[in-house]
Each structure stands twice: as structure tokens, then as C-alpha cells.
FIKOLZA-1660 file (N, C-alpha, C; in steps of 0.1 Angstrom, whole numbers, plus 5000, padded with zeros to 4 digits):
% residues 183
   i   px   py   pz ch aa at
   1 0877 0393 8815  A  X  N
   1 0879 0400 8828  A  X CA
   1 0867 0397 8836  A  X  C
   2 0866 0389 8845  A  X  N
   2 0860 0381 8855  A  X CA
   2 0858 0391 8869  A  X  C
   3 0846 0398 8870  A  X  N
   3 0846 0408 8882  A  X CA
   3 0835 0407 8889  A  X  C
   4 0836 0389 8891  A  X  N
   4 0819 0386 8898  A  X CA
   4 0823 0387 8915  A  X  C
   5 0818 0394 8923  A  X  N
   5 0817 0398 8939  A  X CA
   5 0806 0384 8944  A  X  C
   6 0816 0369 8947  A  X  N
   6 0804 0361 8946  A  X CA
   6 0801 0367 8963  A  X  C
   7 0802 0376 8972  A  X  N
   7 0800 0376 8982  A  X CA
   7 0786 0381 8980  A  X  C
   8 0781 0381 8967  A  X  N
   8 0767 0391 8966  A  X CA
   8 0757 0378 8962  A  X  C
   9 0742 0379 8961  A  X  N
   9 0737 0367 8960  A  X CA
   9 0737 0371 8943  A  X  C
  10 0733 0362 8933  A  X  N
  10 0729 0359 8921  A  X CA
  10 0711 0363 8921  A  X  C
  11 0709 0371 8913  A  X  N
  11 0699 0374 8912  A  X CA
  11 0695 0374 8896  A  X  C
  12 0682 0363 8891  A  X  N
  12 0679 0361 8883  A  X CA
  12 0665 0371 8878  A  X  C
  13 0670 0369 8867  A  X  N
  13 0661 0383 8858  A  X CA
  13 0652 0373 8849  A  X  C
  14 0640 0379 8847  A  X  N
  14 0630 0373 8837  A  X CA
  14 0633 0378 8821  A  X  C
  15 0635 0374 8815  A  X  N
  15 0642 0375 8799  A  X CA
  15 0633 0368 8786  A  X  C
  16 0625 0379 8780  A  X  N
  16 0620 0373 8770  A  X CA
  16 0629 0372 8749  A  X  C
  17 0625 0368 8746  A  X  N
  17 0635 0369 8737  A  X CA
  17 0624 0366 8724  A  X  C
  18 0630 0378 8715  A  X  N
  18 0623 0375 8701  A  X CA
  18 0631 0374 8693  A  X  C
  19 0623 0366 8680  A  X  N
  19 0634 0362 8667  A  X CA
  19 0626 0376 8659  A  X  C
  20 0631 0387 8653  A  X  N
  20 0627 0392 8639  A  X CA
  20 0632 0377 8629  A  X  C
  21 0618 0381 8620  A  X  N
  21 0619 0369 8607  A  X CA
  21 0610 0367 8600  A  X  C
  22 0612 0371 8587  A  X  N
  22 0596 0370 8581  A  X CA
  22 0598 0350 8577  A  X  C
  23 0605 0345 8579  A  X  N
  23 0608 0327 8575  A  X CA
  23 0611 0320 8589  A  X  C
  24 0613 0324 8599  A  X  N
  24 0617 0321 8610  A  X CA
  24 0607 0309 8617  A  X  C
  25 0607 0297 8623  A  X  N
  25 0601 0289 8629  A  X CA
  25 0606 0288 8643  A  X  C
  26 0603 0284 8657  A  X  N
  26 0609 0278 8667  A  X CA
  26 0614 0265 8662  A  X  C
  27 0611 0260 8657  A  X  N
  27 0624 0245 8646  A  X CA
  27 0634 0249 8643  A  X  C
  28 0632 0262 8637  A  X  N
  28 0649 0264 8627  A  X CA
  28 0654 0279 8632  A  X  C
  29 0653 0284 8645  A  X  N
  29 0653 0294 8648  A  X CA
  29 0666 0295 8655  A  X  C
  30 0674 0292 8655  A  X  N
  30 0694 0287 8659  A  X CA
  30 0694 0301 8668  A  X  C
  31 0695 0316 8663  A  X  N
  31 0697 0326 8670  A  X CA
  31 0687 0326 8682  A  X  C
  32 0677 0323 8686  A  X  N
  32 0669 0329 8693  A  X CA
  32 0670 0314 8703  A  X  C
  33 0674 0302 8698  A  X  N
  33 0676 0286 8710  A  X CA
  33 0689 0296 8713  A  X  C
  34 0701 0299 8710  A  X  N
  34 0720 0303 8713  A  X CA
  34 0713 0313 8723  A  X  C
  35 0701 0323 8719  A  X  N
  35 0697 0334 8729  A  X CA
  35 0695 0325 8748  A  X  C
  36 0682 0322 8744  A  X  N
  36 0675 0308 8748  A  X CA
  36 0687 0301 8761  A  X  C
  37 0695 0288 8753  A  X  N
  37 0703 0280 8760  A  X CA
  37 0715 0292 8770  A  X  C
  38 0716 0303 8766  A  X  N
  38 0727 0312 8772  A  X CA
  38 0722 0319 8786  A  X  C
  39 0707 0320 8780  A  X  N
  39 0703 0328 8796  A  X CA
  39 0698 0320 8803  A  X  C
  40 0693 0310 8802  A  X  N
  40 0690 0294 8811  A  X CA
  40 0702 0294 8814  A  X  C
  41 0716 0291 8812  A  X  N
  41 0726 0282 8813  A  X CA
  41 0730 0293 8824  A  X  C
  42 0731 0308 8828  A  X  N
  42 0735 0316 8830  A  X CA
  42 0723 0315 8845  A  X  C
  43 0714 0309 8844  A  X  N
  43 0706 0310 8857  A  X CA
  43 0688 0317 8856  A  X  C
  44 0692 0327 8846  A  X  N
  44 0677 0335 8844  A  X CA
  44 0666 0329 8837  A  X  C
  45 0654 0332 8838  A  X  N
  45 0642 0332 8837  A  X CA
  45 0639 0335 8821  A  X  C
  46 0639 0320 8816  A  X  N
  46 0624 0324 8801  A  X CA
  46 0612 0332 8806  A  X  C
  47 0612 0341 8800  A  X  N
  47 0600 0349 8809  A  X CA
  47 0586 0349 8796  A  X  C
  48 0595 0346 8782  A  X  N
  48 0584 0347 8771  A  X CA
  48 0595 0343 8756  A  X  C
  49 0589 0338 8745  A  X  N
  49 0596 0334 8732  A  X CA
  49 0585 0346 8725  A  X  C
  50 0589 0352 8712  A  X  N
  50 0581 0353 8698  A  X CA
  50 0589 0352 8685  A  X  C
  51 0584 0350 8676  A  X  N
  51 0590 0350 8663  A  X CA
  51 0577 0362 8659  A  X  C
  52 0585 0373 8652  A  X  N
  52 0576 0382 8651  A  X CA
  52 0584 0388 8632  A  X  C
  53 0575 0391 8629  A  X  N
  53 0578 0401 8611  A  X CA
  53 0585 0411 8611  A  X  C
  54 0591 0411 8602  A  X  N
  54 0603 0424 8602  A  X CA
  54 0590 0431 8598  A  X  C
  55 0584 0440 8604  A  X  N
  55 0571 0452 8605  A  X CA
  55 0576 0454 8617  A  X  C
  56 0578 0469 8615  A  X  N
  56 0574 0478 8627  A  X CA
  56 0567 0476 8637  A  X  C
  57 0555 0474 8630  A  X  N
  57 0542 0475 8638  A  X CA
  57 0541 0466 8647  A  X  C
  58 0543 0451 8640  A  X  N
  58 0543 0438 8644  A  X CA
  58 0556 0440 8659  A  X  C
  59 0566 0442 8656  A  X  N
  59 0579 0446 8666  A  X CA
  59 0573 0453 8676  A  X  C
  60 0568 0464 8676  A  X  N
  60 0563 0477 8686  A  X CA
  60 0554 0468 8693  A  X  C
  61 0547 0460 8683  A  X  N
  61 0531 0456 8693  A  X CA
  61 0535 0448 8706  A  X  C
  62 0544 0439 8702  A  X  N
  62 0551 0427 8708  A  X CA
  62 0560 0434 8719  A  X  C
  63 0570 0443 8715  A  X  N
  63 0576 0447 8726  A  X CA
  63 0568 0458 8737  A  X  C
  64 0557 0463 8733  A  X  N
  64 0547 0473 8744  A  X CA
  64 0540 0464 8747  A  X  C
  65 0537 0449 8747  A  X  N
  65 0533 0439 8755  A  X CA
  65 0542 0435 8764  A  X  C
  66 0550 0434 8760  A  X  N
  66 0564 0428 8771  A  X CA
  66 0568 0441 8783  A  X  C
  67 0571 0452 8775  A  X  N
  67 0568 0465 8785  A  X CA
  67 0560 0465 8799  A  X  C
  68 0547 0466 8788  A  X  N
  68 0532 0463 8798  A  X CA
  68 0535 0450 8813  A  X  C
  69 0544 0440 8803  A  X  N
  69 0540 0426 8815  A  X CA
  69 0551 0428 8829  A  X  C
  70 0546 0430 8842  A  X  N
  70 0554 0426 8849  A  X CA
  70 0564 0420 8853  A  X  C
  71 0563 0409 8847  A  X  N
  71 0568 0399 8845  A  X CA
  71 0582 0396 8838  A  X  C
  72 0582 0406 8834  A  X  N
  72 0591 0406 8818  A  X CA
  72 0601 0419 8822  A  X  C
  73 0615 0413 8824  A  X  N
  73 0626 0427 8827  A  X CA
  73 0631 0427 8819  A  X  C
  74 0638 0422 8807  A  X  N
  74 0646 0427 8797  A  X CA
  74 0636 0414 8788  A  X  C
  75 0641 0422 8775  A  X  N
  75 0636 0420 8757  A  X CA
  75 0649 0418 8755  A  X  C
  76 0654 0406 8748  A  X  N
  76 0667 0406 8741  A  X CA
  76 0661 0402 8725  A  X  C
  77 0667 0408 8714  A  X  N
  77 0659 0402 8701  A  X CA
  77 0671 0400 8694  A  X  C
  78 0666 0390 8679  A  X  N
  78 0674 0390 8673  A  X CA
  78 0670 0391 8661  A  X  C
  79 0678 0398 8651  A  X  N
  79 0672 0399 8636  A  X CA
  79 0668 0412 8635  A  X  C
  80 0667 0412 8623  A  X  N
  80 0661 0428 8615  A  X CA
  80 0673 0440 8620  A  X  C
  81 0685 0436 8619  A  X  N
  81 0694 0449 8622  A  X CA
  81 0702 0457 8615  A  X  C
  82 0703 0448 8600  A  X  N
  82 0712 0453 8592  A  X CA
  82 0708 0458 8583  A  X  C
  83 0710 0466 8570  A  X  N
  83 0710 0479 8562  A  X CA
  83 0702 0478 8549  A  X  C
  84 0691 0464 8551  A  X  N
  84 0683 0464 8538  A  X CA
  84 0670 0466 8541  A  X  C
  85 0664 0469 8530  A  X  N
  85 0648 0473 8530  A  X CA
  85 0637 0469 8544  A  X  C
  86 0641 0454 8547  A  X  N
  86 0633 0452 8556  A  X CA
  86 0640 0446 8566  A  X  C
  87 0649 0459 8574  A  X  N
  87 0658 0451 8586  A  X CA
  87 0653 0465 8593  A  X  C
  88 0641 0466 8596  A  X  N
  88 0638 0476 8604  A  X CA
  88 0635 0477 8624  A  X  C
  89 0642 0469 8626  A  X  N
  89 0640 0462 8641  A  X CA
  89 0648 0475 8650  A  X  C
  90 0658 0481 8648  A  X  N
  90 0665 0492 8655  A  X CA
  90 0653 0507 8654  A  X  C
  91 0646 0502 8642  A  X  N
  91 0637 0516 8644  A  X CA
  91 0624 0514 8650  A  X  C
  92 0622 0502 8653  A  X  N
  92 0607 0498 8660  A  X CA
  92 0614 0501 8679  A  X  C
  93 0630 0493 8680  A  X  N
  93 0633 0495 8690  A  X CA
  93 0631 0510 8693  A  X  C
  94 0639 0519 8689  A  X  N
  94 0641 0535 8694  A  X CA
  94 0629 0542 8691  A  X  C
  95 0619 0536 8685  A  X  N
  95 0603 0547 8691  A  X CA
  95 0603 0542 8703  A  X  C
  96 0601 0531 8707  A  X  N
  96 0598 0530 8722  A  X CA
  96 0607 0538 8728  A  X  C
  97 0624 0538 8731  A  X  N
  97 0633 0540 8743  A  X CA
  97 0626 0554 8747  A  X  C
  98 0627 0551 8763  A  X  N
  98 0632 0566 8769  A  X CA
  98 0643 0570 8773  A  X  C
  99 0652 0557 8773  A  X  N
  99 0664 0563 8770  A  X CA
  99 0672 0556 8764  A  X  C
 100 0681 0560 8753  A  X  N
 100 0688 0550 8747  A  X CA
 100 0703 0545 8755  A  X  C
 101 0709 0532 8754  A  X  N
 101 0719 0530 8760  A  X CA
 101 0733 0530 8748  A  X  C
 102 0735 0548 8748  A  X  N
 102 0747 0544 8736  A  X CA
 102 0756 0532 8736  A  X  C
 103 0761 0531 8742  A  X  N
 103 0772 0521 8751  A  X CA
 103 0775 0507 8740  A  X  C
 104 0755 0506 8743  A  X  N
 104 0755 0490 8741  A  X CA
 104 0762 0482 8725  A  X  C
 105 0756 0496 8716  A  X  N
 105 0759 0490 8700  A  X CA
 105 0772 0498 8698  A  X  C
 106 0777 0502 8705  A  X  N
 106 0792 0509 8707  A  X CA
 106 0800 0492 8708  A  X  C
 107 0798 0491 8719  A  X  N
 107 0806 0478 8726  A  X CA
 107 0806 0467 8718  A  X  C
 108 0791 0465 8711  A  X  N
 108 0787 0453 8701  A  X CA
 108 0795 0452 8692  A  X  C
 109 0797 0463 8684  A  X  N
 109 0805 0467 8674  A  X CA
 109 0822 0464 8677  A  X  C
 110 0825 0467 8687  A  X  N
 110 0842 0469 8692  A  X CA
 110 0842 0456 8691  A  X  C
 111 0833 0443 8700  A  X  N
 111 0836 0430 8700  A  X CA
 111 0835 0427 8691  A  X  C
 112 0825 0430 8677  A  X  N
 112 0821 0424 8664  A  X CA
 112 0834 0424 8654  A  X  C
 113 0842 0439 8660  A  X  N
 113 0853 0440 8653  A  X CA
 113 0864 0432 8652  A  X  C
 114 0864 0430 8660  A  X  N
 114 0879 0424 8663  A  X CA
 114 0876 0403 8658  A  X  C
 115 0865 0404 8658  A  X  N
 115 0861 0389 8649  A  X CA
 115 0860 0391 8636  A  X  C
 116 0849 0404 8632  A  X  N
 116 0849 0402 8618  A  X CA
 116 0852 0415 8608  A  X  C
 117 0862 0424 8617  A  X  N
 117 0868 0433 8612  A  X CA
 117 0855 0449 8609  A  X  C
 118 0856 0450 8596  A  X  N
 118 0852 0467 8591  A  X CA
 118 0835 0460 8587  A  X  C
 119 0833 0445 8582  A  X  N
 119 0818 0441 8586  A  X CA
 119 0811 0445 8596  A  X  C
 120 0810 0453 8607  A  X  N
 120 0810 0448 8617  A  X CA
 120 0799 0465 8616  A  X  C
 121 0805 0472 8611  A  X  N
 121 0795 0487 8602  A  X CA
 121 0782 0487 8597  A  X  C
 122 0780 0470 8594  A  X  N
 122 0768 0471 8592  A  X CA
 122 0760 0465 8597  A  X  C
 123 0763 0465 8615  A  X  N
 123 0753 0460 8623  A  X CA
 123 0747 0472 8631  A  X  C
 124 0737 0470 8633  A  X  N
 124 0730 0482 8640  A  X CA
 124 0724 0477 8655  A  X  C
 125 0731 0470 8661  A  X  N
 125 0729 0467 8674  A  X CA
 125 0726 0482 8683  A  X  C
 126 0713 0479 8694  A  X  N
 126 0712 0488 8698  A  X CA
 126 0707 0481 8715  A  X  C
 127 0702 0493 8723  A  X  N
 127 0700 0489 8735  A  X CA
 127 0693 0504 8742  A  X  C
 128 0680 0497 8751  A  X  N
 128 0676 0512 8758  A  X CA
 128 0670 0502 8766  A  X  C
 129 0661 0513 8776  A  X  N
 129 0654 0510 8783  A  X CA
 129 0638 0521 8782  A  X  C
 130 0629 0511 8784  A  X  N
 130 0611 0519 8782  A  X CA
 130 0606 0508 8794  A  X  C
 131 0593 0518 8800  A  X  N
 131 0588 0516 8806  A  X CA
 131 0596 0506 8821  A  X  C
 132 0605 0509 8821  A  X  N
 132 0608 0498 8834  A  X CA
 132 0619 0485 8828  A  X  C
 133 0617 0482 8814  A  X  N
 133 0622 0473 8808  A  X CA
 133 0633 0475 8803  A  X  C
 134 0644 0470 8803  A  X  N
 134 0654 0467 8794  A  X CA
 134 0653 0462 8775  A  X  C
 135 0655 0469 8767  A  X  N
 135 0656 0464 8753  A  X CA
 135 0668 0466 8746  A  X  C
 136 0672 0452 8737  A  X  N
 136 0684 0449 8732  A  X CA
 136 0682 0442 8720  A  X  C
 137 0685 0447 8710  A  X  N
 137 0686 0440 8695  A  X CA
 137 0702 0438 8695  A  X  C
 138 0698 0428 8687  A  X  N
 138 0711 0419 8686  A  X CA
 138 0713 0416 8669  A  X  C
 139 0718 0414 8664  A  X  N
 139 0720 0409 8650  A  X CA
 139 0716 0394 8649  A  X  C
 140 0711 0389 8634  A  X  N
 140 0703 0374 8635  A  X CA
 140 0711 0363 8632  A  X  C
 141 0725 0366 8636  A  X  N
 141 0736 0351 8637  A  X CA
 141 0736 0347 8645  A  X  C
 142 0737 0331 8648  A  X  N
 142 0741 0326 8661  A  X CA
 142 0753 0330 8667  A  X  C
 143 0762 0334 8661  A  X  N
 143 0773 0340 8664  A  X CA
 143 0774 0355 8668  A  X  C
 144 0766 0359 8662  A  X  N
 144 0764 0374 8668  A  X CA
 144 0752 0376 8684  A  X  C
 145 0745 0369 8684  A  X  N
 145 0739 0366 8696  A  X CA
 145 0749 0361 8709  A  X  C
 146 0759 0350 8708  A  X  N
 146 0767 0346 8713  A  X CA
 146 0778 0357 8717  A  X  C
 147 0784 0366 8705  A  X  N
 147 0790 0375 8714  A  X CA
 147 0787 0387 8717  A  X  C
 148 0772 0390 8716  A  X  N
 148 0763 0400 8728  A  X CA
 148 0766 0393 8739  A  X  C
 149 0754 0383 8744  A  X  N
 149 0757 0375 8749  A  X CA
 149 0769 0373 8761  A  X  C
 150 0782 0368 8758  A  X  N
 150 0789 0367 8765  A  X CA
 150 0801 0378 8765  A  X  C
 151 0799 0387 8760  A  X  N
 151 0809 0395 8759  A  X CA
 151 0799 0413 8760  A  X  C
 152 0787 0411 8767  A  X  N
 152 0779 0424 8771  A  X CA
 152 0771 0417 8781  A  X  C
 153 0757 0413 8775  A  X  N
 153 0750 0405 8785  A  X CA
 153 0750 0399 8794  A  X  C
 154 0754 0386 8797  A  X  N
 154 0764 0380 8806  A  X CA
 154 0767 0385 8820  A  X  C
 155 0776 0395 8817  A  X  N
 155 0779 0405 8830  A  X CA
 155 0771 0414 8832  A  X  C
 156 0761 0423 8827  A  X  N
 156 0756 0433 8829  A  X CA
 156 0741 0430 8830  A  X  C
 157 0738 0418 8830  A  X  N
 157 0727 0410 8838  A  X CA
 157 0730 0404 8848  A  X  C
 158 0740 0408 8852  A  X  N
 158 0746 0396 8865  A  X CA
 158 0753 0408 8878  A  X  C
 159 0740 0406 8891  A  X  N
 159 0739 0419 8898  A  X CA
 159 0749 0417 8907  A  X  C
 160 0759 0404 8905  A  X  N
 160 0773 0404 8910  A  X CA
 160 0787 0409 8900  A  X  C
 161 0781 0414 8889  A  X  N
 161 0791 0421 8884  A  X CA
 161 0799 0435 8891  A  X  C
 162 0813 0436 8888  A  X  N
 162 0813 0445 8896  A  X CA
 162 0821 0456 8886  A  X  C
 163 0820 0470 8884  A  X  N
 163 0816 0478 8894  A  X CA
 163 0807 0482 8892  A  X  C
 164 0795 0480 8882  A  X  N
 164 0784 0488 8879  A  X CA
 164 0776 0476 8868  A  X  C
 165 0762 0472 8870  A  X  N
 165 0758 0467 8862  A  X CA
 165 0741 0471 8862  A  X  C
 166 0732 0464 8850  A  X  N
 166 0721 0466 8848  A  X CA
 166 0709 0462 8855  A  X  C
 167 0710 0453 8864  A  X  N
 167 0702 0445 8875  A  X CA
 167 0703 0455 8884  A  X  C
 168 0712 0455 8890  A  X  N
 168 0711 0468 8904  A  X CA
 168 0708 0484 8899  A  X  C
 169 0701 0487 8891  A  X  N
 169 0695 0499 8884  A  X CA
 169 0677 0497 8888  A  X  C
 170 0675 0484 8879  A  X  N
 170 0665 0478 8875  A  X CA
 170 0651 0488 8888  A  X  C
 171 0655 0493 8902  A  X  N
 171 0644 0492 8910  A  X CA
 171 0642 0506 8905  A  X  C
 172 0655 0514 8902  A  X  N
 172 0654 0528 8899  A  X CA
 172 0648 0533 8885  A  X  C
 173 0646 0524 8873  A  X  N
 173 0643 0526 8857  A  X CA
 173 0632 0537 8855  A  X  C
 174 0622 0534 8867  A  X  N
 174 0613 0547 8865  A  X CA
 174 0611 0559 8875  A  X  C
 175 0620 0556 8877  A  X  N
 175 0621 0575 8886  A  X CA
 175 0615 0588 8881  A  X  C
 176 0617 0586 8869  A  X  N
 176 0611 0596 8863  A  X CA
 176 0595 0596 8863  A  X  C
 177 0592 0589 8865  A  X  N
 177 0573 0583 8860  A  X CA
 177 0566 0586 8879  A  X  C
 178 0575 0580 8883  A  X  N
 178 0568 0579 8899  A  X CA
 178 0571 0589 8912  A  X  C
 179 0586 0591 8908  A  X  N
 179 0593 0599 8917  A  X CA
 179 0604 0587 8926  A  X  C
 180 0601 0576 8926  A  X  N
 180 0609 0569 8933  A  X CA
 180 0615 0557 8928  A  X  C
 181 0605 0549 8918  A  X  N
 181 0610 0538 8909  A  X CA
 181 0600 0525 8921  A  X  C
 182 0606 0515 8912  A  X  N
 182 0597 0505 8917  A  X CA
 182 0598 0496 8927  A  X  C
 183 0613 0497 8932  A  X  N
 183 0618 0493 8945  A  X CA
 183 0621 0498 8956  A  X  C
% end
């Protein structure tokens, strides 16, 4: 369902993207190029790469740098989202949010379903926003990135989506902090 208003300009967002992985290389890193090649191909802004450790700490540090940068409007990651000892990436995300975006791992899940059925329970896809920034974990398949991706992101990075998307928010994210936000 195609709801782009091309009478509006395209407006490109700066997009950093991290691999969770304690084995992970930019060589063999398939989820985080499929992240990569989709938001290039779509028009927006490499704004930053990391391959960072399924640690908390290592996660938090990385994303309150990206927070901090100007430069940087949405965190999309991949990896550390599912239900073993060291898939802690949803809980490094939600110390930061100020606010979480139920929606997102709602929706993730609905499209996850209908490809890989009642597996789909044990993805912990999530989504908020801190400091001004957008953050989105994703699960560490190439195929699960792909249908974030084109079946969430896609359109709700794209400020000609219509009737409501996440770019035309973007000036208002910190209302709370300033009284007016950043635009």
C-alpha cells in the first residue's frame, strides 16, 4: 500500500546503523550491508557504521554517542534481540527511550508472522525515541532487517508518506526538554 504524496519534496535522514555481535566483521556482516544498501538505495544518509558487543554497556555507550551527534537522526541496529543469555540489545535500547514506540515491535512481529509464523515470539524488536533521536532494533537476519526495512521503515522515514510518518515529527522530538523542539 503505496501512500507516497510525491507533491511533497523527499527529504533525507542521516541513519547510522549498528551490528550487535560478539563475531561480527564489516566483511561478513550481511545484516548491517541489507541495513546499509536499503537506506542508500532509498536516498538517506550513512550518517555512521559500528559493530559493537552484545554488552549493555558497550550498546548504551555507542548509542548515547549517536544521541549526543547532531548529525545522527535515527539508530537502526541489528542483532542481540532474541531470548538467550547474551541477546541483550532490547534492554540497552529501553534504558535510554523517553519514549517507547509500542507500535514498532508490534508491527515487526505481525509482518514476521505471516513469513515465519508463531517463530516470530521470539523476536524482541523494539523502537523509541531519546534525546531527539530515533532507535530501532531489528533482529540479526538479513531477512529480518529486510522486512523492518521495507515493510516499517521504508515508509515512516519517508516525509512523503502519507498520513502520518516519523520525519515530519522529527522537529518536535524534544518538546519536552525545550518547550518548542528543534525546528
Amino acid at each position: 500500500m503505496n501512500r507516497i504524496d510525491k507533491s511533497k519534496p523527499f527529504i533525507a535522514v542521516n541513519i547510522a546503523v549498528m551490528t550487535v555481535s560478539d563475531t561480527r566483521t564489516e566483511a561478513d556482516d550481511k545484516s548491517g550491508q541489507v541495513l546499509i544498501d536499503k537506506l542508500t538505495d532509498a536516498g538517506h544518509v550513512l550518517g555512521a557504521r559500528a559493530i559493537v558487543k552484545d554488552e549493555v554497556a558497550d550498546i548504551t555507550a555507542q548509542l548515547r554517542a549517536w544521541i549526543d551527534d547532531p548529525d545522527i537522526d535515527v539508530v537502526i541496529s541489528t542483532g542481540g534481540t532474541g531470548l538467550t543469555g547474551r541477546d541483550v540489545t532490547p534492554e540497552a535500547f529501553e534504558a535510554l527511550y523517553e519514549k517507547k514506540i509500542e507500535g514498532f515491535g508490534e508491527v515487526f512481529r505481525m509482518i514476521s508472522y505471516d513469513l515465519i509464523g508463531t517463530s516470530t515470539m521470539q523476536s524482541r524488536a523494539t523502537g523509541g525515541v531519546a534525546g531527539g533521536t530515533y532507535l530501532f532494533a531489528l533482529p540479526g537476519s538479513p531477512g529480518a532487517c529486510k522486512d523492518g526495512w521495507d515493510g516499517i521503515l521504508k515508509d515512516q522515514l519517508d516525509y512523503r508518506f502519507r498520513p502520518c510518518n516519523f520525519v515530519e515529527l522529527m522537529p518536535r522530538l524534544q518538546e519536552h526538554i525545550d518547550g518548542r523542539g528543534k525546528g
